[in-house]
C-alpha positions as CSV (number, residue, x, y, z in Angstrom):
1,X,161.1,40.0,15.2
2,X,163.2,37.5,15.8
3,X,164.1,33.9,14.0
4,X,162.3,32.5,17.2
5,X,158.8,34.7,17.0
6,X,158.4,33.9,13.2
7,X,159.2,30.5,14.1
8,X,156.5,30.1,16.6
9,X,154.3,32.6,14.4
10,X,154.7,30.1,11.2
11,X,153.9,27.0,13.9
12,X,150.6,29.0,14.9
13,X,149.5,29.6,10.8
14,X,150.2,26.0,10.2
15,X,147.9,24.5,13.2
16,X,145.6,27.4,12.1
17,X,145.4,26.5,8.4
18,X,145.2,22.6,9.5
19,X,143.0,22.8,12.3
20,X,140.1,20.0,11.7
21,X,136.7,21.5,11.2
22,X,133.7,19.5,12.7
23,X,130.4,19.2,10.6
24,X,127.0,19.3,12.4
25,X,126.6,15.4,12.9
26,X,130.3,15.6,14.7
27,X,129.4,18.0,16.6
28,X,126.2,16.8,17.8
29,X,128.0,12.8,18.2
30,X,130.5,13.8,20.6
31,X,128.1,16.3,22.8
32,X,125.9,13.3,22.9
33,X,128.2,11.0,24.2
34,X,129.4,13.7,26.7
35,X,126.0,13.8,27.8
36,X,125.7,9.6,28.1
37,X,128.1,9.9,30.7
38,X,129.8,7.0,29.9
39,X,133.6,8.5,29.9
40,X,134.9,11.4,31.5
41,X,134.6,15.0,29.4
42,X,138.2,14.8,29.6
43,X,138.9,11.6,28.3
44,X,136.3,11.8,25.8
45,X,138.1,15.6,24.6
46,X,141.4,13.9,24.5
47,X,140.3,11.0,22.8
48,X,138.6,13.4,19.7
49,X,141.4,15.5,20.2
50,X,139.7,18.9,21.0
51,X,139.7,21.5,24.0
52,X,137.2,20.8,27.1
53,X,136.4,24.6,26.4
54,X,135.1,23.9,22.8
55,X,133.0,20.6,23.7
56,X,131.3,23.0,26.6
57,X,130.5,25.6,23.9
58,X,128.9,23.0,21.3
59,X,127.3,21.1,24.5
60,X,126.0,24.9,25.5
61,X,124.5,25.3,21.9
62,X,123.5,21.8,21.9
63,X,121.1,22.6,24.8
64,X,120.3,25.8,23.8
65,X,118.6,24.7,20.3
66,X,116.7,21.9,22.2
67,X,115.0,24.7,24.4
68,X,114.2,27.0,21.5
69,X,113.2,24.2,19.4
70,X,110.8,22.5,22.6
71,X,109.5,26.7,23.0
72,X,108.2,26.4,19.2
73,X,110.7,29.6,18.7
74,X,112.2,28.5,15.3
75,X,112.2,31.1,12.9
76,X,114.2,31.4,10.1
77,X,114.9,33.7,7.2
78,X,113.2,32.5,4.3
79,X,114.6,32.5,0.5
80,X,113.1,34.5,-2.4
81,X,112.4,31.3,-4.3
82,X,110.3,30.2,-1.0
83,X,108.3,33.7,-1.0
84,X,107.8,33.4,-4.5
85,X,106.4,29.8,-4.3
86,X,104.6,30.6,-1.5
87,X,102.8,33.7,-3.1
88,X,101.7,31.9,-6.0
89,X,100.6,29.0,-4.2
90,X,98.5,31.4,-1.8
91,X,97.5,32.9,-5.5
92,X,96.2,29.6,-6.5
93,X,94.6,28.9,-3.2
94,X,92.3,31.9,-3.6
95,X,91.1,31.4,-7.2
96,X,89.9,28.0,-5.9
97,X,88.3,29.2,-3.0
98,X,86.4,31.7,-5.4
99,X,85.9,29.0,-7.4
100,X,84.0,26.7,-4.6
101,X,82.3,29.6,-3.5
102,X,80.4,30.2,-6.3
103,X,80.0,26.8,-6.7
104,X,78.5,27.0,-3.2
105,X,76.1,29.7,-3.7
106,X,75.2,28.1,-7.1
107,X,74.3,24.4,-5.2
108,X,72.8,25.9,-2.1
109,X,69.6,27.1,-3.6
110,X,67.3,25.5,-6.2
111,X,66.5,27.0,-9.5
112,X,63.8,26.5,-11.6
113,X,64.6,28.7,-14.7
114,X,67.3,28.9,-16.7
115,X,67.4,32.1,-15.8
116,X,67.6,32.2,-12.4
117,X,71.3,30.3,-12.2
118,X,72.4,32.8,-14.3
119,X,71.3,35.8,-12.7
120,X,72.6,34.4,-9.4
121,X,75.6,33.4,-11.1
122,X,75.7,37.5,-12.7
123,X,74.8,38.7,-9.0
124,X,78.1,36.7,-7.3
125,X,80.4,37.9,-10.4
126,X,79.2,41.6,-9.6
127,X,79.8,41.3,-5.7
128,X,82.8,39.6,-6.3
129,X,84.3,42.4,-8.7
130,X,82.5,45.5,-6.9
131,X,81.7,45.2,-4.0
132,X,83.9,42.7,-2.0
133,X,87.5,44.0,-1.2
134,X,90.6,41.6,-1.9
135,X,93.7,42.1,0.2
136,X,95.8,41.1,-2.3
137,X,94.9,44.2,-4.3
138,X,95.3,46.1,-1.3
139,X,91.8,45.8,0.0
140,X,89.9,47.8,-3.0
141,X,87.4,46.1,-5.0
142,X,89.1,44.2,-8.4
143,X,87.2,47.0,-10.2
144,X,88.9,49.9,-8.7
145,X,92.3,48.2,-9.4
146,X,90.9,47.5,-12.7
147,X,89.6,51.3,-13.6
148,X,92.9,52.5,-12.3
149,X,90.9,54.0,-8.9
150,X,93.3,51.8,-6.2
151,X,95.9,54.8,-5.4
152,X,93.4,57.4,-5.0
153,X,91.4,55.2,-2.6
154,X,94.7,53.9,-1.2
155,X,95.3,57.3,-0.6
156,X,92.8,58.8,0.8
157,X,92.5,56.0,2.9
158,X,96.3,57.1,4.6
159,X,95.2,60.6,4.6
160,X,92.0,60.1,6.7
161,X,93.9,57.5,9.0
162,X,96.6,60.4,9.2
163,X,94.3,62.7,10.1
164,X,92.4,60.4,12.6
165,X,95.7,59.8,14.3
166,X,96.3,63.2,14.6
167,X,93.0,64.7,15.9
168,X,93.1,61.3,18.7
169,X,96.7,62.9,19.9
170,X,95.1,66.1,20.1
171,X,92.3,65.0,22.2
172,X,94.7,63.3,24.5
173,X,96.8,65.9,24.7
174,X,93.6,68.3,25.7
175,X,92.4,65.5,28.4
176,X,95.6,65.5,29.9
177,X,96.3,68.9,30.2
């Protein structure tokens, strides 16, 4: 290399290293004014000092978001510490929807002994626990997770789905033969 190329090549680092990087709100203030109309692109790139090329490139994205944003298409990663607030909240949510159920069932009929509230209360705490299947356990009864029976019937479950699966393919296979 010569004196002249590292020259040039130190010039390039420099303007590199220096260059001015636009936050968001820049960005966004200078394609809107480009949009107004009021100046020239040209004029309006000279006067904030960057390249036509890069005001059509923000002004692209610009647009861009506004149609995905309008189309209702604005999905986004979310954080752990979002998921985990999330859960818990959606955990809280369904012990007090339990709750008012009960104390739906419990107001919606009239007892007249003692009794009877707390056999109906003994009745929803037994359907609750054996017989009605919570997703967040998996779908299996709080009883089976309880007892330790979830895997097996978690199991079985994939193994006659598996099998299902596989005898439909086999059927399809025979009608299209």
């Amino acid at each position: 290399m010569t004196t002249k190329d590292t020259a040039e090549q130190a010039v390039r680092d420099i303007r590199r290293k220096t260059r001015k990087q636009y936050s968001a709100e820049e960005k966004i203030r200078i394609v809107l004014e480009g949009l107004r109309g009021e100046e020239s692109i040209a004029a309006l790139c000279r006067r904030e000092g960057i390249a036509e090329s890069l005001y059509y490139s923000w002004s692209k994205e610009f647009l861009e978001a506004g149609k995905k944003r309008l189309a209702g298409d604005t999905a986004r990663q979310a954080t752990s510490n979002e998921v985990k607030t999330l859960r818990a909240e959606t955990r809280n949510l369904k012990e007090a929807l339990a709750e008012q159920m009960l104390e739906n069932r419990v107001l919606l009929e009239n007892y007249y002994l003692p009794g009877d509230l707390e056999n109906q209360i003994g009745a929803f705490i037994e359907h609750y626990n054996h017989e009605r299947y919570h997703e967040s356990l998996g779908n299996v009864t709080p009883a089976d997770a309880y007892f330790g029976r979830a895997t097996a019937i978690i199991e079985r479950r994939k193994r006659i789905k598996e099998l299902t699966i596989k005898n439909r393919r086999l059927n399809h296979q025979r009608h299209a033969a």
